[in-house]
KEROTOR-349495 format. One record per residue (C-alpha): residue in one letter; x, y, z. Coordinates in steps of 0.2 Angstrom, whole numbers. Example, Ala and Ser with C-alpha at 12.3 -4.5 7.8 and 13.67 -1.06 7.14 Angstrom:
% residues 2
NODE residuo    c1    c2    c3
NODE       A    62   -22    39
NODE       S    68    -5    36
END
This chain:
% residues 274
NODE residuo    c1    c2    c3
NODE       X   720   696   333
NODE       X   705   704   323
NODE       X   695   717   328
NODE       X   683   711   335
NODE       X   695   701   347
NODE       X   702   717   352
NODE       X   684   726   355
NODE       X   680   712   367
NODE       X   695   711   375
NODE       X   691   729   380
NODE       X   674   725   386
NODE       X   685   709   396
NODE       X   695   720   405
NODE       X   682   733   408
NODE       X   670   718   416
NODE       X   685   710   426
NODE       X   688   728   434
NODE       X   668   729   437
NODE       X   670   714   445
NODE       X   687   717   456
NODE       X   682   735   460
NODE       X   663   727   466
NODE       X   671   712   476
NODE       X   681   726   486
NODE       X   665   737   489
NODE       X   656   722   496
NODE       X   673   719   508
NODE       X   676   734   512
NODE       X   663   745   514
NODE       X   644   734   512
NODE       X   651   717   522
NODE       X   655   729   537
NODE       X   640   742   537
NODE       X   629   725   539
NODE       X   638   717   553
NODE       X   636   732   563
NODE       X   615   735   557
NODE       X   612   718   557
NODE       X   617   709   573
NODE       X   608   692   567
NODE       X   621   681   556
NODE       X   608   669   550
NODE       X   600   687   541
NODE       X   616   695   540
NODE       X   621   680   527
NODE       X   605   682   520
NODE       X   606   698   515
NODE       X   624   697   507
NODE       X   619   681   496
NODE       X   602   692   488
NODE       X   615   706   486
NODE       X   627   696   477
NODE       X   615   684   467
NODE       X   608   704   460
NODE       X   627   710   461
NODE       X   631   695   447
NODE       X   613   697   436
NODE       X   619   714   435
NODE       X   637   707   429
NODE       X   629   695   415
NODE       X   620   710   409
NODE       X   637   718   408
NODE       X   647   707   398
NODE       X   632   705   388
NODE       X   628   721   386
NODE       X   650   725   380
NODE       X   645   708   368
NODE       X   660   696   377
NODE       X   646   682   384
NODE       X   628   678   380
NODE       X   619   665   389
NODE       X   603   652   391
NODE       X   598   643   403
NODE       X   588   628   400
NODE       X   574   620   415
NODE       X   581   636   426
NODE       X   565   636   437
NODE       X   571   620   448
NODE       X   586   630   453
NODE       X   571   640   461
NODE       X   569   626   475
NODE       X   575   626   492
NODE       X   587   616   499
NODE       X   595   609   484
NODE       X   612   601   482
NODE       X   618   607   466
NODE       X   631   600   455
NODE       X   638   604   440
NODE       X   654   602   432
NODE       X   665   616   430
NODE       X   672   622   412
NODE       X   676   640   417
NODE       X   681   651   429
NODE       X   666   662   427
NODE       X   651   647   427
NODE       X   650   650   446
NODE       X   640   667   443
NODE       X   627   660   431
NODE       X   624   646   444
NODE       X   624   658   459
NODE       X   611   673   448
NODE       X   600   659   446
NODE       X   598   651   462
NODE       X   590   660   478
NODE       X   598   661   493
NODE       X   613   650   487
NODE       X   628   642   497
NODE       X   643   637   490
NODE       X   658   626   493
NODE       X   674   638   488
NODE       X   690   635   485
NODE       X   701   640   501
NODE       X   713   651   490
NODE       X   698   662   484
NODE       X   695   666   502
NODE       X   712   675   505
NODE       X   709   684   489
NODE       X   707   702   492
NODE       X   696   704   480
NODE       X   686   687   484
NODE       X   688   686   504
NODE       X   675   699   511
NODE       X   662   693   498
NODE       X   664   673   504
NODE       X   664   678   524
NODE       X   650   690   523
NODE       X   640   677   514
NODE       X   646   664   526
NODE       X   653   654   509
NODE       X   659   637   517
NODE       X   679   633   510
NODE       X   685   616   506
NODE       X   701   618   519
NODE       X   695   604   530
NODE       X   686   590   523
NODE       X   676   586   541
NODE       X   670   602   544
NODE       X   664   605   524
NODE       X   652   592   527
NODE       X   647   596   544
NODE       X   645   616   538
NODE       X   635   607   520
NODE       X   625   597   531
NODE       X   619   613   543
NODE       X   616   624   528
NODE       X   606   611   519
NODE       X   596   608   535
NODE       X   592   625   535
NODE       X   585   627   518
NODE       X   600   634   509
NODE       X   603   627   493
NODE       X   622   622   490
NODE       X   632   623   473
NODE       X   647   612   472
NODE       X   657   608   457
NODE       X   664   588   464
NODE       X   679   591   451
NODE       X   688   601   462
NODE       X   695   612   449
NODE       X   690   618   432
NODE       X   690   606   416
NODE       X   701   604   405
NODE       X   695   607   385
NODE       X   693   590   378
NODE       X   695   580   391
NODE       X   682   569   402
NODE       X   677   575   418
NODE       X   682   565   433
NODE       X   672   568   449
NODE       X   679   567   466
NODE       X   669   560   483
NODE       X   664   576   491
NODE       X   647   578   482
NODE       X   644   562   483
NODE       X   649   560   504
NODE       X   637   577   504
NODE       X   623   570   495
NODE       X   625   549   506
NODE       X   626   560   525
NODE       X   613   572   522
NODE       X   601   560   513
NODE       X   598   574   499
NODE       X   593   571   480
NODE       X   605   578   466
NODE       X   601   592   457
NODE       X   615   588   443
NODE       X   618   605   431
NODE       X   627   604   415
NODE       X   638   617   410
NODE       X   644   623   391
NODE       X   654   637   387
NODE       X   658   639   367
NODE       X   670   641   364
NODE       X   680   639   379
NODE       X   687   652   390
NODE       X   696   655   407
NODE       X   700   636   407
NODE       X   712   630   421
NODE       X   728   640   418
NODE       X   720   650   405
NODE       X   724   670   408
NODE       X   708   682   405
NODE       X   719   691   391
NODE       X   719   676   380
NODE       X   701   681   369
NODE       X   690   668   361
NODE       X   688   670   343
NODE       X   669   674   345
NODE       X   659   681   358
NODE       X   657   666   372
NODE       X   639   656   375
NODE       X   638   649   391
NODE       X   624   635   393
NODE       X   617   629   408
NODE       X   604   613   409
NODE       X   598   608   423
NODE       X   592   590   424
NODE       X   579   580   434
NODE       X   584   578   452
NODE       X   595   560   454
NODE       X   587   551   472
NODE       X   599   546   484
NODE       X   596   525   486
NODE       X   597   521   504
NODE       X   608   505   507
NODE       X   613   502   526
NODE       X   622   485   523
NODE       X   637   495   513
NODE       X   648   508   522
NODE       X   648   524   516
NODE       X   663   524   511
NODE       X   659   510   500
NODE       X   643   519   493
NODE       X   650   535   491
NODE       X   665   527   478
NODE       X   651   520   471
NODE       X   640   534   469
NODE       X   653   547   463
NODE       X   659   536   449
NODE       X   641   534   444
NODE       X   641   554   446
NODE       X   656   552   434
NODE       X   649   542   421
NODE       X   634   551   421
NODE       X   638   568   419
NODE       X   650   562   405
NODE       X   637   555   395
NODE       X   623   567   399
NODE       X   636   583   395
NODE       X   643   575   378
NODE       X   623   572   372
NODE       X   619   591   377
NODE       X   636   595   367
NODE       X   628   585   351
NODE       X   611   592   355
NODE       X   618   611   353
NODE       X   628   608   340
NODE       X   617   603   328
NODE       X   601   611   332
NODE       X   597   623   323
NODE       X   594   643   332
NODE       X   585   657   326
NODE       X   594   671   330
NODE       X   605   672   346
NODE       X   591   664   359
NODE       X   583   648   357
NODE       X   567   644   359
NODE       X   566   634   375
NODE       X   580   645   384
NODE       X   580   661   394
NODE       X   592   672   397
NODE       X   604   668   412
NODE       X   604   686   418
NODE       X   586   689   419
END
């Protein structure tokens, strides 16, 4: 391991115990004071989504700032819509928190371990995070929040990708999008080089400092077809979903690869965190 690689595997464990220490805080301490002040769940929710969305601009600043990830954002203000049903594929453990910084008053669908996560489990309940434990009531909890103006992030994977290998899409966005009647905001995700991949421990530093790339793309309209079941149309629209995304994430891939960049920022990008 260089130098370098040691230096920002110091600033990874100093962000990761930012990160603990501050999901605990939230838990134990914030996510109580405000179910006591605030009696309305509705604003209670609210007000621990803002927190956390600022909570996680301050953490991009951070590992920016200790040089383990820069990032850019491309077509960001859409995210700044209501109601949106987001989706976006999922290459890394951390893409969550560039998603959530930039998108107001976001709802997501989280994995039921995270929610018995010590360091995870007051965050999600004091923002009224809806977990995938029961397939029913995840789209009846999506369907409410959407109704009420939240926007919803999903990753339809289910799990993070895999380096190299196509993304495969499973129906609940798709089901989501078909019972709700809500347009797609579909978000393509880079992070190069890779990093906290499915079974990849946090230890295991990148060779250079990590850029992760968001792009968000037009909004993909539900079509309205009451002679199919929606069983039927929701196979159908997810491996659409599938197809798509594939494509549209491999010509992004091209796109930044061989585009030249002045400096570390392009252009037509912002910074995530900002």
């Amino acid at each position: 391991m260089t130098l370098n690689q040691w230096r920002r595997g110091f600033g990874t464990a100093i962000c990761f115990s930012v990160f603990g220490i501050g999901g605990l805080i939230i838990g134990v301490v914030i996510a109580p004071l405000l179910l006591i002040l605030v009696r309305d769940d509705t604003r209670r929710q609210h007000l621990t989504r803002r927190l956390i969305r600022q909570a996680f601009k301050g953490f991009i600043a951070l590992m920016r700032l200790v040089g383990v990830a820069e990032s850019r954002i491309g077509n960001g203000e859409r995210l700044k819509r209501p109601g949106l049903l987001i989706l976006a594929n999922h290459p890394s453990l951390i893409d969550v928190i560039y998603l959530i910084a930039n998108t107001p008053n976001a709802n997501c669908i989280v994995n039921g371990q995270l929610a018995n996560n010590p360091f995870t489990r007051g965050p999600i309940k004091a923002a009224g995070y809806i977990t995938n434990s029961d397939p029913e009531a995840v789209l009846e909890a999506a369907k409410a929040s959407l109704a009420a103006g939240n926007s919803l992030i999903l990753f339809p994977e289910g799990t993070r990708t895999r380096p190299s290998e196509p993304i495969s899409f499973r129906r609940g966005g798709a089901n989501i999008a078909l019972h709700t009647g809500t347009a797609i905001t579909p978000v393509l995700i880079r992070c190069n080089p890779t990093t906290l991949t499915k079974g990849e421990p946090w230890y295991r530093i990148p060779p250079r400092r990590i850029c992760m790339e968001l792009q968000v793309l037009s909004d993909v309209p539900i079509p309205h077809d009451s002679n199919q079941p929606v069983r039927h149309r929701a196979r159908a629209l997810t491996a659409w979903l599938t197809d798509y995304f594939n494509k549209e994430l491999e010509q992004f891939s091209h796109d930044r690869d061989t585009r030249p960049v002045a400096g570390n920022q392009a252009d037509d990008y912002r910074h995530a965190g900002a």
